[in-house]
PyMOL CGO cylinders between C-alpha atoms (Angstrom):
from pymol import cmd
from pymol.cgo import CYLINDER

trace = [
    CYLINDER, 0.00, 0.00, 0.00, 1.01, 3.62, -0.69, 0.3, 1, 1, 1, 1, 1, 1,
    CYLINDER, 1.01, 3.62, -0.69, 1.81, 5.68, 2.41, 0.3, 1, 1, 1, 1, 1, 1,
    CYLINDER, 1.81, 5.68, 2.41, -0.13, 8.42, 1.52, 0.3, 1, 1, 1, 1, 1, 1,
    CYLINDER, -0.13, 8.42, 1.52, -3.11, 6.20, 0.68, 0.3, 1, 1, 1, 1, 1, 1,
    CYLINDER, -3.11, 6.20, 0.68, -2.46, 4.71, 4.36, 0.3, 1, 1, 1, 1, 1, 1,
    CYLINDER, -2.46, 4.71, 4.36, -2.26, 8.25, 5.42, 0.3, 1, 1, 1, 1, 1, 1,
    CYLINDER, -2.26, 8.25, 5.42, -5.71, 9.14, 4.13, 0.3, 1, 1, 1, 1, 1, 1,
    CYLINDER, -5.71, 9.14, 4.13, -7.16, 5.93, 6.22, 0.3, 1, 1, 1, 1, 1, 1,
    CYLINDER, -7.16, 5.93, 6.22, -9.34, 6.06, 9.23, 0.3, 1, 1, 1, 1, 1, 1,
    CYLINDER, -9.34, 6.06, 9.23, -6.99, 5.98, 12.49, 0.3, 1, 1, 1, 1, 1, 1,
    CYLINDER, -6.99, 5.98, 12.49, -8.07, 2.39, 13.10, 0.3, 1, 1, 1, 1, 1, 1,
    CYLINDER, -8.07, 2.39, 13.10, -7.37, 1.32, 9.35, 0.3, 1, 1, 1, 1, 1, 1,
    CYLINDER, -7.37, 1.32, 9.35, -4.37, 3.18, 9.54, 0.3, 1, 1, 1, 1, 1, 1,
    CYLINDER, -4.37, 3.18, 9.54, -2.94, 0.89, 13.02, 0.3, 1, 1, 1, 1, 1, 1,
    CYLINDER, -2.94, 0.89, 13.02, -4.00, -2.43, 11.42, 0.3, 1, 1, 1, 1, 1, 1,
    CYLINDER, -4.00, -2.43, 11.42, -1.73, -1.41, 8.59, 0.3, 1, 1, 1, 1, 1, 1,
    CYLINDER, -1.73, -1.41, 8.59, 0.86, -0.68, 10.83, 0.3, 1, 1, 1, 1, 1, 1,
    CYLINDER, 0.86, -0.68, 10.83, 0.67, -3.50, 13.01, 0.3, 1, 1, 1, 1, 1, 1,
    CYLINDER, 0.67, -3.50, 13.01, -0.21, -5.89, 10.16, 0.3, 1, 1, 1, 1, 1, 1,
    CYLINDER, -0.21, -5.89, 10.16, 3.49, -4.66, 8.57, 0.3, 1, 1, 1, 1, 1, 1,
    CYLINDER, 3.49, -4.66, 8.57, 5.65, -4.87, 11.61, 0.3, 1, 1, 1, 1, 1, 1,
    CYLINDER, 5.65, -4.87, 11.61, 4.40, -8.47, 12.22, 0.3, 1, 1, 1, 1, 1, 1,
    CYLINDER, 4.40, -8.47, 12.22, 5.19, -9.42, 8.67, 0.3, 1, 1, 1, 1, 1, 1,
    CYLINDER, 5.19, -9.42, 8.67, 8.75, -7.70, 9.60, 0.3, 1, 1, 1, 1, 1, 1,
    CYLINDER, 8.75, -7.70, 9.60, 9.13, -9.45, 12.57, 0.3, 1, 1, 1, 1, 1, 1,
    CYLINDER, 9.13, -9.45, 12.57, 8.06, -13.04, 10.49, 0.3, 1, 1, 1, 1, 1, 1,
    CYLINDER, 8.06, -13.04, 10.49, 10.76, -12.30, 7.90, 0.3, 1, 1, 1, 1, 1, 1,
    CYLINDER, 10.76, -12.30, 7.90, 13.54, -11.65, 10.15, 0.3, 1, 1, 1, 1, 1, 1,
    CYLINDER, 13.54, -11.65, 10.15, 12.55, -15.14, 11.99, 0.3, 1, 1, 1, 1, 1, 1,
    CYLINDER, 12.55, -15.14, 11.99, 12.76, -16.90, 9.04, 0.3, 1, 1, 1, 1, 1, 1,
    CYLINDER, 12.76, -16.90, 9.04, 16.11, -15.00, 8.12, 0.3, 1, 1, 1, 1, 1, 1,
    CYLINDER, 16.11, -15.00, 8.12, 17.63, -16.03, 11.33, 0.3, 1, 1, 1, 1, 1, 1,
    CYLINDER, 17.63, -16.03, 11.33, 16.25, -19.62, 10.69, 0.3, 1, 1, 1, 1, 1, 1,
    CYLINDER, 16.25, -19.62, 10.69, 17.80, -19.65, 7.21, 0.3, 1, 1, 1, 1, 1, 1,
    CYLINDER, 17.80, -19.65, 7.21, 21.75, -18.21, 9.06, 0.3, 1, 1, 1, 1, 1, 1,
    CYLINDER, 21.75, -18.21, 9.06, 21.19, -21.15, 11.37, 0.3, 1, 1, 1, 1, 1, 1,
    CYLINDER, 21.19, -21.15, 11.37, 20.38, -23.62, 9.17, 0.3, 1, 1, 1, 1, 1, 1,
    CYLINDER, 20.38, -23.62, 9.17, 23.59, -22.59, 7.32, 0.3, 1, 1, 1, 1, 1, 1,
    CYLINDER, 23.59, -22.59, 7.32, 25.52, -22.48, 10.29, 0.3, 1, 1, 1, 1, 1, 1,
    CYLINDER, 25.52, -22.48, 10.29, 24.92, -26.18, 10.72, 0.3, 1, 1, 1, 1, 1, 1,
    CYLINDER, 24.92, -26.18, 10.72, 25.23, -27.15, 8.00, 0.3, 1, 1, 1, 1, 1, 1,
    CYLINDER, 25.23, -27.15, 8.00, 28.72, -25.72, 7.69, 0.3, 1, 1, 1, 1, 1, 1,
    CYLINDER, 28.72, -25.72, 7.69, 29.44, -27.95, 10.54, 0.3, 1, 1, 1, 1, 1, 1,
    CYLINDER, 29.44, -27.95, 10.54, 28.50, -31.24, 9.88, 0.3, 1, 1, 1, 1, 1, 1,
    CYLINDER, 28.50, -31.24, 9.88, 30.52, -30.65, 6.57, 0.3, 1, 1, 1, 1, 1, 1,
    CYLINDER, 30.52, -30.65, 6.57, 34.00, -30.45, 8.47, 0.3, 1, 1, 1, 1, 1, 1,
]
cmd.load_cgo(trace, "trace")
């Protein structure tokens, strides 16, 4: 969505956007740091 579409929301609209984007940041990052670990061990066993 375009911020200044989200800008033009009703307040309530406008925090389920927010919220609704910081979880899906917060998901992403997990699954990044899942990824590095998975590599990690990986790396490991390989020795």
């Amino acid at each position: 969505m375009v911020p200044s579409v989200i800008l033009n929301l009703p307040e309530r609209e406008k925090q389920f956007v927010l919220v609704s984007t910081a979880l899906e940041i917060e998901k992403k990052a997990e699954q990044a740091r899942k990824m590095e670990e998975a590599k990690r061990r990986g790396k490991r066993r390989g020795r």
